[in-house]
PLY file of the C-alpha trace (Angstrom):
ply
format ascii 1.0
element vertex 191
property float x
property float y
property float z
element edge 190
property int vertex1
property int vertex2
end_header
0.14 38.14 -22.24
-1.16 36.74 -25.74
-3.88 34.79 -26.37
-1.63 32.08 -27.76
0.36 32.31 -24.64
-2.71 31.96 -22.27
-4.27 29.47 -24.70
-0.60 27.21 -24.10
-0.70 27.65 -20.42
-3.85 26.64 -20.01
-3.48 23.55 -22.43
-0.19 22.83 -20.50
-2.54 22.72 -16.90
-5.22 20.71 -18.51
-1.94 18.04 -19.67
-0.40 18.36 -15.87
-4.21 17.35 -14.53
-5.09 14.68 -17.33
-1.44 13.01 -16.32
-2.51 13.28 -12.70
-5.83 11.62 -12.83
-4.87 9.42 -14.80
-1.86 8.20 -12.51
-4.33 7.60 -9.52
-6.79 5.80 -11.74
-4.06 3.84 -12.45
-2.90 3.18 -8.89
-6.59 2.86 -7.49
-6.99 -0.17 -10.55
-4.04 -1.89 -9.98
-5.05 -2.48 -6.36
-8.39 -2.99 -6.91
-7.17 -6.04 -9.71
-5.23 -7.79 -7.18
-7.88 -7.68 -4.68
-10.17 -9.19 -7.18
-7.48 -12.12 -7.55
-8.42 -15.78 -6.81
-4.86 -16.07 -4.96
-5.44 -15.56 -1.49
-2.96 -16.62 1.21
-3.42 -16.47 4.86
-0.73 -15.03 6.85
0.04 -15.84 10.97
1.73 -12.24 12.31
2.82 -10.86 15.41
1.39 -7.29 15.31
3.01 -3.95 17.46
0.50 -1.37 17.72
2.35 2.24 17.13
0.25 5.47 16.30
0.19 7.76 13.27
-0.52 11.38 14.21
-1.82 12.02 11.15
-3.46 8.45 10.38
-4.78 7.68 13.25
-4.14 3.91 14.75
-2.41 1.61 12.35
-1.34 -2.05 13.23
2.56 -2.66 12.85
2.39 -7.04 11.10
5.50 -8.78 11.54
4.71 -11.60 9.63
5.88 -15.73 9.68
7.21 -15.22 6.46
9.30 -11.88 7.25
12.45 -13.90 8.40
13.66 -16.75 6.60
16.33 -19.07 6.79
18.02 -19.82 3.56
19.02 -23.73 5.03
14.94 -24.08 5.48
14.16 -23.00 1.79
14.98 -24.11 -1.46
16.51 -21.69 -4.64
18.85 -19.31 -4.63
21.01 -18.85 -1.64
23.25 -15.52 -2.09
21.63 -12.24 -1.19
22.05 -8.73 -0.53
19.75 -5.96 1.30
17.55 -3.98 -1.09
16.94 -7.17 -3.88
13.88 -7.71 -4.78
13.39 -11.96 -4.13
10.70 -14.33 -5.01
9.01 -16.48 -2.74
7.19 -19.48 -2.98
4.39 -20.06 -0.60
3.20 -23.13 0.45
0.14 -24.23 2.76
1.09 -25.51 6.32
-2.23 -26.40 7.72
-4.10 -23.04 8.18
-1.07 -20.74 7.12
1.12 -20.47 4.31
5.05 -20.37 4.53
7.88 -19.76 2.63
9.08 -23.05 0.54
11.79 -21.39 -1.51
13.13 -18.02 -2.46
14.62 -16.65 -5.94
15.70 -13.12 -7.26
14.54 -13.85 -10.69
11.14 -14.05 -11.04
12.17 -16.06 -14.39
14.02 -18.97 -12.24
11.11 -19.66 -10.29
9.35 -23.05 -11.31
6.00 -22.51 -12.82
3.19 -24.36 -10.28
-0.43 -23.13 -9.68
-0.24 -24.66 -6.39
2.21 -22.58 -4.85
1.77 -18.70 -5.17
4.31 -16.47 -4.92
4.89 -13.36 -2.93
7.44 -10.62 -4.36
9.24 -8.79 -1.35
12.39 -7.12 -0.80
15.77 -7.56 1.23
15.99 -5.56 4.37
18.72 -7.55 6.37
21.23 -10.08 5.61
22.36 -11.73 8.74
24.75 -15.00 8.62
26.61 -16.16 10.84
28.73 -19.95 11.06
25.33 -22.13 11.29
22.72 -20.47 8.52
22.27 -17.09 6.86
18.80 -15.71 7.86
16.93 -12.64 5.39
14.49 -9.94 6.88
12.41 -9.44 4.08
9.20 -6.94 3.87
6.43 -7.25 1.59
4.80 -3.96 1.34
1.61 -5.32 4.11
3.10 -4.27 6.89
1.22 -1.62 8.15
-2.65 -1.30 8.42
-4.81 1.36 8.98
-7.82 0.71 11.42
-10.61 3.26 13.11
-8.95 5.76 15.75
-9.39 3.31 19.02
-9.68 0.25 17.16
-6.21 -0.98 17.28
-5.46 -1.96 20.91
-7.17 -5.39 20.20
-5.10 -5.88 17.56
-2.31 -4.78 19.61
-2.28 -6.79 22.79
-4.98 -9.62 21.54
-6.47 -11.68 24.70
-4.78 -14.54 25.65
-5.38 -17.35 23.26
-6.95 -15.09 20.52
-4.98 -14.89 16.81
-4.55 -12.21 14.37
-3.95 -12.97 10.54
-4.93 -11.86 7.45
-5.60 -12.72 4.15
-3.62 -11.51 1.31
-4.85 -11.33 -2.36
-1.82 -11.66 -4.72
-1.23 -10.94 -8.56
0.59 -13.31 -11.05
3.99 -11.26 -10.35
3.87 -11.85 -6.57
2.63 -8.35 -5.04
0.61 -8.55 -2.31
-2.13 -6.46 -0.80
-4.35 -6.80 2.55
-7.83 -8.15 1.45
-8.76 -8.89 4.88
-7.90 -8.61 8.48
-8.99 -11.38 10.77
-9.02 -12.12 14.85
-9.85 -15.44 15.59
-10.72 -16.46 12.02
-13.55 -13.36 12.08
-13.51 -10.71 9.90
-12.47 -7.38 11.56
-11.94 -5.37 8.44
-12.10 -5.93 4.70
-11.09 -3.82 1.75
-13.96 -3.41 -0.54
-13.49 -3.49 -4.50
-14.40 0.52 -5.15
0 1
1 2
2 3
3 4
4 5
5 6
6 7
7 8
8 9
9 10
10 11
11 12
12 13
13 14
14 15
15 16
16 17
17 18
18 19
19 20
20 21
21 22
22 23
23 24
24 25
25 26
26 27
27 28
28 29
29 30
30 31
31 32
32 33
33 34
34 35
35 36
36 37
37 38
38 39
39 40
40 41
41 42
42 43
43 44
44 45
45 46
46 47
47 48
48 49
49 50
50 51
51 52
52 53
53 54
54 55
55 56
56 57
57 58
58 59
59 60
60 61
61 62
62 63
63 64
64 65
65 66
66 67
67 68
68 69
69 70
70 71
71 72
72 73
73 74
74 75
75 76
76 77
77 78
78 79
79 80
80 81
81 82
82 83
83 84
84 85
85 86
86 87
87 88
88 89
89 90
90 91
91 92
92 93
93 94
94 95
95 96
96 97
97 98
98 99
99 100
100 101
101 102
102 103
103 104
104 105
105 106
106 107
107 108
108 109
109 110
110 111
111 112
112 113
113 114
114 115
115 116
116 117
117 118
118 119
119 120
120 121
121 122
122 123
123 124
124 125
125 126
126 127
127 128
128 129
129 130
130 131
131 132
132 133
133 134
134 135
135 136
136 137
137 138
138 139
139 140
140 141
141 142
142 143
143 144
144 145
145 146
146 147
147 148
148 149
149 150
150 151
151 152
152 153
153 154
154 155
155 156
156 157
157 158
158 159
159 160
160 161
161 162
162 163
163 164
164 165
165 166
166 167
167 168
168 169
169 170
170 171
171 172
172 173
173 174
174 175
175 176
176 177
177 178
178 179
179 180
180 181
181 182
182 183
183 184
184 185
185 186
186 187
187 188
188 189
189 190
């Protein structure tokens, strides 16, 4: 092998790791911005505790907001599994719910007061009285400590797991903080 050929291979490696750092930088930023976000939303869910073998115990959230009824919301009202909607929270005492829905982020009116939350289609079920969406955001799993997750699993009677959720200007969401009873369980530190 020639120099010039070892000196190419080698630059092409140092290329292949300086395009692979820098793609986790990136990723480990972008989360870390929208954690730093002043938009935080609490969420009600209904978590399932399943196990990762190679995670450890992670808490399954089905949220409020996860099924929607399109006669409940306002916007656009023809969908399809796999688009990528809009949707406009609103505070309802301690929670936040869906107001209305869109598939363009464009047709969604501009108003500080009511965040939005990008998810996608996974269901489209109508029948003769409404047409109702599943729709996942991306927070639907969370990690915890091995043996941690059976309280979040099967909380006591009376007790109430949410979180908060810190969200960017285009509507994607990450988990800032898990909560039982309003305490803090487990937060996600900036770096």
């Amino acid at each position: 092998m020639t120099h010039k050929s070892q000196q190419f291979i080698f630059s092409r490696i140092i290329l292949i790791i300086f395009i692979q750092t820098t793609l986790l930088v990136i990723m480990v930023a972008n989360r870390q911005l929208i954690l730093s976000s002043d938009t935080v939303v609490v969420l009600e869910t209904k978590p399932i505790d399943p196990r990762s073998l190679f995670r450890g115990d992670y808490v399954r959230l089905n949220y409020t907001i996860n099924e929607l009824k399109l006669d409940d919301l306002s916007g656009d009202q023809v969908f399809k599994k796999n688009d990528i909607v809009y949707i406009v929270l609103q505070q309802a005492d301690q929670y936040w719910s869906a107001r209305a829905i869109y598939l363009k982020k464009q047709s969604v009116p501009e108003d500080k007061q009511y965040p939005l939350i990008q998810g996608v289609v996974k269901r489209v079920k109508s029948d003769t009285i409404t047409t109702t969406l599943s729709v996942s955001y991306g927070i639907e799993n969370y990690f915890v400590p091995e043996g941690e997750g059976l309280k979040l699993e099967r909380p006591e009677p009376g007790d109430k797991v949410t979180l908060e959720i810190a969200l960017d200007k285009d509507g994607k969401a990450v988990i800032k903080t898990l909560l039982l009873n309003g305490i803090p369980q487990y937060e996600e530190a900036l770096f």
